[in-house]
C-alpha positions in Angstrom: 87.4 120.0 100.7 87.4 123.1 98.3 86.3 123.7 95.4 89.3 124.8 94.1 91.1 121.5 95.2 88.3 119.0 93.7 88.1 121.2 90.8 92.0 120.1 90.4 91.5 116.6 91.3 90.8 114.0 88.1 89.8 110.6 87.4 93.0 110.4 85.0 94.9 111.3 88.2 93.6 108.8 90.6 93.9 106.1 88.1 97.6 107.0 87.8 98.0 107.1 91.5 95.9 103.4 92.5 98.1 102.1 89.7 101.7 103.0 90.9 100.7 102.4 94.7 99.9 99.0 94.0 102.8 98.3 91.4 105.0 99.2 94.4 102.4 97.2 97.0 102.9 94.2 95.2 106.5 94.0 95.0 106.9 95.7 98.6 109.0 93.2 100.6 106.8 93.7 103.8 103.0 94.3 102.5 103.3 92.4 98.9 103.4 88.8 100.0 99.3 90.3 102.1 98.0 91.6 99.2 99.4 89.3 96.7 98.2 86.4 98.6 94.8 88.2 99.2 93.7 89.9 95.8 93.3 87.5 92.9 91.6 89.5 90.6 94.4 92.6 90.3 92.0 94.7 87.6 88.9 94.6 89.6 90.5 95.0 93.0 92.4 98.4 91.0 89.2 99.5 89.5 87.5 99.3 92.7 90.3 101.6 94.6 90.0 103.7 92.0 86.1 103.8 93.0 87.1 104.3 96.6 89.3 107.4 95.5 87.1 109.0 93.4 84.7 109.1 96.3 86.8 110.3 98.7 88.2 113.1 96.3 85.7 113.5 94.2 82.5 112.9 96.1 81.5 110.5 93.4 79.6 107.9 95.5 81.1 105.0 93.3 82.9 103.0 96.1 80.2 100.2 97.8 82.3 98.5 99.6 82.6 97.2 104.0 86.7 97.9 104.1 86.6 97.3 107.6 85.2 93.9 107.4 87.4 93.1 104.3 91.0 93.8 106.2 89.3 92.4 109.4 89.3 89.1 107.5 93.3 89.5 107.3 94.0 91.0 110.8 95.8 88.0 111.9 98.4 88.2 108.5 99.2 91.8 109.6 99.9 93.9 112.2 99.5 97.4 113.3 102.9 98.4 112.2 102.0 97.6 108.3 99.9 100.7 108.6 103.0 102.8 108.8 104.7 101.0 105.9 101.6 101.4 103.9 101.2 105.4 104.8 105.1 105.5 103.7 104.6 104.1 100.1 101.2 105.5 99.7 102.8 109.3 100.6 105.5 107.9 97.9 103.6 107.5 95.3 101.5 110.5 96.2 104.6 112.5 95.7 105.2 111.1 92.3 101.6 111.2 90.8 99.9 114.2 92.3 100.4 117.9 91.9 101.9 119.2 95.5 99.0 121.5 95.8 96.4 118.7 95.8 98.6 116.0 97.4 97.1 116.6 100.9 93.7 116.1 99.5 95.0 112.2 99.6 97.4 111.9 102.1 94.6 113.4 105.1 92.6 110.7 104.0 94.7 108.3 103.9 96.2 108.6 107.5 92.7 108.7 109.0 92.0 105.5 107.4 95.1 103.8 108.3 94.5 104.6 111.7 91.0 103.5 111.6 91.7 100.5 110.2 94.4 100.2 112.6 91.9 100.6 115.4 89.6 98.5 113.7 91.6 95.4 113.1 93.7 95.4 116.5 91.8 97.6 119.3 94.3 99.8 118.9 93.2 103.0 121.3 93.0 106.0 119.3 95.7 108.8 120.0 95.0 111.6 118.6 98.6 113.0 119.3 99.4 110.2 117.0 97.0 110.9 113.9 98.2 114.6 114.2 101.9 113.5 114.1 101.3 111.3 110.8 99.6 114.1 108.9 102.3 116.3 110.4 104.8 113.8 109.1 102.9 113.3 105.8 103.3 117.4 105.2 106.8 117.2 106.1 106.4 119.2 109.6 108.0 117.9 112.7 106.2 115.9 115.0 103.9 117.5 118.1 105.1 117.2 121.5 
């Protein structure tokens, strides 16, 4: 990441973006009844994916967390196409919260974890075709061949 893009990156920012995504998470038709039957503290789950964020953008080195063995523990409530639906209303609220020039600084993330995750949680064999065709997706480009 660049300077310039985690210069433009802010705490306010990602605070504004964990909240919306999970406003829409937890009345999401698909994905709401997983995490709403999961999370029972909603202010410390949000305040620790604001953590998470801020790491990822920001370098902070907040987040201490195992997220693999957390969704692990929920594999068999999901399955690998709830990744798709949770890139979809992640890159929503993406699109609503973020400037456009620093909106990839979440959205690349955010496909490579879904698809670790994925991978994680169901053995899914990585594609790499696949990753490059949801961040292709995710910019608004066609898919690869």
């Amino acid at each position: 990441m660049t300077n310039e893009y985690q210069d433009g990156v802010s705490e306010e920012m990602i605070s504004a973006l964990v909240h919306k995504f999970y406003d829409v998470i937890r009345d999401d038709t698909t994905l709401g009844p997983i995490f709403n039957e999961r999370i029972t503290e909603w202010d410390h789950h949000l305040q620790t994916m604001c953590d998470f964020w801020s790491s990822i953008t920001l370098k902070t080195r907040r987040f201490q967390g195992r997220p693999m063995l957390k969704h692990q523990l929920i594999a068999d409530r999901t399955r690998p196409d709830n990744f798709a639906r949770w890139l979809e209303l992640f890159k929503q609220a993406v699109e609503e919260e973020i400037p456009p020039h620093l909106q990839m600084e979440f959205l690349e993330p955010a496909a490579r974890i879904a698809q670790s995750l994925q991978i994680g949680m169901f053995q899914v064999p990585f594609d790499k075709k696949e990753v490059q065709n949801q961040l292709n997706l995710l910019e608004g480009k066609s898919e690869v061949a």
